[in-house]
N, C-alpha and C positions, 0 to 999 in steps of 0.2 A: 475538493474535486478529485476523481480518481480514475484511474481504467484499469476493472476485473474481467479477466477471460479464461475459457475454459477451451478445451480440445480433448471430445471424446474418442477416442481411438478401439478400434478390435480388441486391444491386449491391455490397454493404459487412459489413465487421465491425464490431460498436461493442464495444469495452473498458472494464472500468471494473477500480480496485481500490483498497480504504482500507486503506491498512498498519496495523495498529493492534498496537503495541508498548508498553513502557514510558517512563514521562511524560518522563523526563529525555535518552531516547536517539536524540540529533540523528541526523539521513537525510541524504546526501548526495547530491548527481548524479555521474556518471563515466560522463567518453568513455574508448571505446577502439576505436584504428583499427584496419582488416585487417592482420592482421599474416600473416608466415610466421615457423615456426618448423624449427630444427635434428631432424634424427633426433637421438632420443635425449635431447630435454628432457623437465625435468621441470616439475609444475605444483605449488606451493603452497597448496593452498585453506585453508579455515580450521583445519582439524584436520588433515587426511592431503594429503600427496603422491602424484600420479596423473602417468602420462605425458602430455606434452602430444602434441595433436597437430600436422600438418602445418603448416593454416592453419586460422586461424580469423577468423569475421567481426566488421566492425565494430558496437561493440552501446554502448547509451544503459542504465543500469541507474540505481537510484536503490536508494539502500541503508546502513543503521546501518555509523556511520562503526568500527565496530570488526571487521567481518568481512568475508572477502575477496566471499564470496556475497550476491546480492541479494532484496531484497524483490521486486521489480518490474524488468521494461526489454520492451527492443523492442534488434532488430538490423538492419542495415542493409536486409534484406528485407522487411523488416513481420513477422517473428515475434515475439509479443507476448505474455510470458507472469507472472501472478501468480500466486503459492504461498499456501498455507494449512497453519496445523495443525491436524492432525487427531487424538484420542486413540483409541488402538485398544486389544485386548486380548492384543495383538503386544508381547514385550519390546524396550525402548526401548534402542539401542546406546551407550555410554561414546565412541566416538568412530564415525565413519566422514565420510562429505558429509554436511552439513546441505540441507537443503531448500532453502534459497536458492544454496550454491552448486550443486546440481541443476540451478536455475533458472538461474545463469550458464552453468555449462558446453553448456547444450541451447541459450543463444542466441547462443553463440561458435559451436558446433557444426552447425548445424541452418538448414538452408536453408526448410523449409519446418514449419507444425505439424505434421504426422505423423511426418518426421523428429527432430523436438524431443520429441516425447512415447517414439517407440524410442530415443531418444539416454539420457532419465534412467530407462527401464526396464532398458536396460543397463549402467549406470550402478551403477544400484542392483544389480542380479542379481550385477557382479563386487565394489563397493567397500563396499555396504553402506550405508544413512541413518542416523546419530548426532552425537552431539554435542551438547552445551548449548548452547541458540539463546538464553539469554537475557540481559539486558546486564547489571544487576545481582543479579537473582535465575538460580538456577538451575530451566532446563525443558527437557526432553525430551520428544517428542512425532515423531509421521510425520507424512507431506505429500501435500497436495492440490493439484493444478494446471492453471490455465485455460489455454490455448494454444491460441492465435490465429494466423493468419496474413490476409491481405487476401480468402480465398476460404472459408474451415471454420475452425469451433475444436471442442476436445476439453477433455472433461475427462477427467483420468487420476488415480487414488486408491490411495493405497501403506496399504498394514499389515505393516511390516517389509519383505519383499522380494517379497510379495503385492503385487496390482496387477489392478486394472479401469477399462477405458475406455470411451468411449462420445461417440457424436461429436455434437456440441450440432444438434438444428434451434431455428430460434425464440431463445426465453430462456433464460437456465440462470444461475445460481447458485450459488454454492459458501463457506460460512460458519463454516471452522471444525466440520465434520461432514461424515460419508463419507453418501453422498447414491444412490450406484448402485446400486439394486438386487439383490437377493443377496449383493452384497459388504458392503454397509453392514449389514444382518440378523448377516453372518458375522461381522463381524471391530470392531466400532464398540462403543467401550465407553459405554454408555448414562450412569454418572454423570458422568463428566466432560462428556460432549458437554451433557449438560442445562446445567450450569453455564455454558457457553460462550455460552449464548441462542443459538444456531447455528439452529435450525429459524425462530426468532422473524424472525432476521434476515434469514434465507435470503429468507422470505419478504415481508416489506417490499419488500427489492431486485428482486425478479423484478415484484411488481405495479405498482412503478411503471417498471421498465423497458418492460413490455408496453405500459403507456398512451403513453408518453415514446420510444419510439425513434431518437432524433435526442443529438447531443453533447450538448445542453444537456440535456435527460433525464439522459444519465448524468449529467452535473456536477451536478444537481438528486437525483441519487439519493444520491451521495456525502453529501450535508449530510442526509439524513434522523434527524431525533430520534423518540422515542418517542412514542405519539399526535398526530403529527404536528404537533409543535411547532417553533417556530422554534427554541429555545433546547433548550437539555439538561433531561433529568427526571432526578435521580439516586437510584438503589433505594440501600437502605441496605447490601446484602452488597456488590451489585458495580457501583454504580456508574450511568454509563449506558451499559454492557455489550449494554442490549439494542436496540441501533437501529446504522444502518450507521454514523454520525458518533457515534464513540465517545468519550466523554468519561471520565476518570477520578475517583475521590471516596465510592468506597464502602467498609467498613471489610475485607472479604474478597481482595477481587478490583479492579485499579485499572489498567487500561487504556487509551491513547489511541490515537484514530488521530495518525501521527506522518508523515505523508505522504500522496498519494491524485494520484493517476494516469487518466486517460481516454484513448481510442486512437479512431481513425477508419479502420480500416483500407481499402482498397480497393488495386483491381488499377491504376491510375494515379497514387496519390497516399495515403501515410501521414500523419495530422496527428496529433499528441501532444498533450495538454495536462497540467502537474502541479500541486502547488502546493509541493514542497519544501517545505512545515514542515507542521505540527500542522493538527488543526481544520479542517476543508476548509468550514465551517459560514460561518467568517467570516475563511477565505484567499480568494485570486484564484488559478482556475486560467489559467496561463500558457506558450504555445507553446514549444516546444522542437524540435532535428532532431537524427535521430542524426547527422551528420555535420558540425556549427554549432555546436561545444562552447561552453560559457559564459565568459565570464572567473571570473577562480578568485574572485575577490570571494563570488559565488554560490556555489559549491562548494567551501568552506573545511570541513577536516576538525576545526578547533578544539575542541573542548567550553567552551573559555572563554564564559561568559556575555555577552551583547550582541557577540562577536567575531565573530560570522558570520551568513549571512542566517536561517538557520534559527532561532536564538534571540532574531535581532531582532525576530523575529514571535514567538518563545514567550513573553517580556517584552509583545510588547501584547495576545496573546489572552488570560492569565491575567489581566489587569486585567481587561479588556474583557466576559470571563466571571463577572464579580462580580456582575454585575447585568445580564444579556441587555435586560431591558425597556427599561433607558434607554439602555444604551452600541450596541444595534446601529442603532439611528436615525441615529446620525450617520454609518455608511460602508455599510450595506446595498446602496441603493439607487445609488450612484456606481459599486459591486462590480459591481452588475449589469447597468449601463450598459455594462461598460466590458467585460466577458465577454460581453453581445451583437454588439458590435459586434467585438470579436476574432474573432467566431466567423465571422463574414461576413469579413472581412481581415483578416489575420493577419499581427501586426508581427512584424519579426525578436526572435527569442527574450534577446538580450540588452537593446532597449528595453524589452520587456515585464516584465524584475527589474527593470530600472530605475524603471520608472513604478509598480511594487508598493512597491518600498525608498522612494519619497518619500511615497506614499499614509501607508505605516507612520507614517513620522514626522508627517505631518499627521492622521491619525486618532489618533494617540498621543496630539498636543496637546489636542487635543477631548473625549477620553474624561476626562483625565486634570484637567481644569477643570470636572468636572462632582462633585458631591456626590455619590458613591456611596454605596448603602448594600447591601453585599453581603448578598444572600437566599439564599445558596444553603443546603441542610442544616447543622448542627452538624456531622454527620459527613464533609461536604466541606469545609467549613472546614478539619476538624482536620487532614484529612489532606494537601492544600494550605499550610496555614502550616507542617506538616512537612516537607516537599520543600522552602519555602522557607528553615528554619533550614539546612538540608541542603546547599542548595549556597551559602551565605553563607560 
């Protein structure tokens, strides 16, 4: 489950997008340079092999360290693109591209958004959308996708090898439900989308994007909770499903955002920001270049627990999330000092893990000498101290 949105402006594109996966399935960053390639290569994606082509360009993707395709990235041009799933009433394929790799191959491929949106129409039209996209449970589902460049974006929505598009003015949204007109009537399967909270979501995200047009807007939209809470509310089926900063803890349905992404596009100058781990509520988002790869410290493929940076933040947000009331006092407000003034100067993207990875450990010590008394539900409880026998 996830929420992508765009914001076309006079002079700029604003991006935004919360990956929202399951709890356990670390996100990764990965460069990869212009390359050229041999007639006659092949490409391995997650499921099938496709011809590679000539050249492709240099692309920034951030993506579940078990599949070749990505949630999110941008590529050396400013094409910027996040995917969604979408349920339709279209048979679901055993294997073909998944959605994300869609989403890689269109940002290797694809110089500009309109080239990016015909690149995974054709895509689809020859190889087909399938495959289980999920890390430990098995899901099947089609794809919805925002694609940006530094002048227009587009949303493009598949139901099997069906497809409509439509080119964003303004705000636009896209949550986990086909959204187009005609298309959406046609081919959207009404139960599953309800459970997705997709319309709920959709629109949270677009009314505060409209008021907020600026980065810090999007990065303030990413952490939205439910009734406009600082902290999570969690429904008893699924959770807190229903707001764009998704939290898991409900007895049905247990999803979190596992990543979240902001873009500034413009015709002089592309700026990123992500937060590589969980929770974007109470991460720091932090610059990045597609062409300024990180040290690998940052983009460790591990799953081992505390081994790498992603879990080193999943270890403090799960504390930290016991008790919102007391524990976000002590690093809210430093978070957001330190994301204003990034937003006016912007350090090079390796200081930036850096000065997040010591934060960790100094908010770690603080939260962790304070009396907790976790409030959250009985039924987030259970499901939590489940995850934790789980990976002990």
């Amino acid at each position: 489950m996830c929420d992508t949105a765009v914001y076309v402006c006079d002079d700029k594109v604003l991006f935004l997008k919360n990956s929202d996966r399951e709890v356990d399935e670390p996100q990764v960053l990965v460069w990869q340079p212009r390359q050229n390639h041999l007639e006659g290569d092949l490409l391995k994606c997650t499921y099938i092999t496709i011809p590679q082509v000539r050249e492709t360009y240099a692309i920034l993707i951030s993506k579940p360290t078990w599949m070749w395709g990505a949630e999110m990235g941008t590529n050396e041009l400013g094409v910027t693109i996040g995917n969604e799933a979408v349920f339709t009433n279209q048979p679901y394929a055993k294997t073909g591209l998944t959605g994300m790799d869609l989403l890689r191959l269109a940002l290797e491929r694809a110089a500009t958004a309109k080239q990016a949106y015909e690149t995974i129409v054709q895509l689809i039209e020859i190889y087909g959308q399938g495959g289980n996209c999920g890390f430990r449970k098995n899901i099947y589902y089609h794809n919805s996708f925002i694609i940006a460049d530094p002048y227009e974006a587009y949303v493009l929505e598949t139901a099997d090898k069906y497809y409509a598009v439509e080119k964003v003015t303004g705000c636009r949204a896209i949550s986990n439900g086909l959204t187009i007109k005609g298309f959406k009537e046609k081919y959207s399967d009404p139960f599953k989308s309800f459970f997705t909270q997709c319309s709920i979501r959709r629109s949270i995200v677009e009314e505060h994007i409209r008021n907020n047009p600026t980065i810090m807007g999007m990065i303030s939209a990413s952490r939205l909770h439910a009734s406009g809470l600082q902290e999570p509310k969690y429904h008893w089926l699924y959770g807190g499903m229903n707001a764009p900063c998704m939290h898991a803890g409900g007895i049905l349905l247990n999803y979190q955002t596992t990543a979240a992404w902001v873009a500034e596009l413009s015709p002089n100058h592309c700026r990123h920001w992500v937060t590589a781990t969980s929770t974007p509520c109470i991460s720091l988002f932090k610059p990045i270049d597609v062409l300024n790869p990180l040290k690998p410290d940052f983009c460790s493929s591990s799953f081992e627990l505390n081994k790498n940076f992603w879990w080193q933040h999943e270890t403090f947000s799960r504390f930290a999330l016991k008790n919102p009331a007391q524990t976000f006092s002590c690093f809210i407000e430093e978070r957001n000092k330190i994301e204003n003034e990034w937003s006016k100067t912007t350090p090079d993207p390796n200081t930036s893990f850096n000065i997040h990875k010591q934060l960790l450990q100094k908010w770690s010590q603080e939260i962790t000498q304070l009396k907790l008394k976790d409030i959250r539900p009985i039924w987030t409880k259970l499901f939590w101290n489940y995850q934790k026998k789980r990976n002990s």
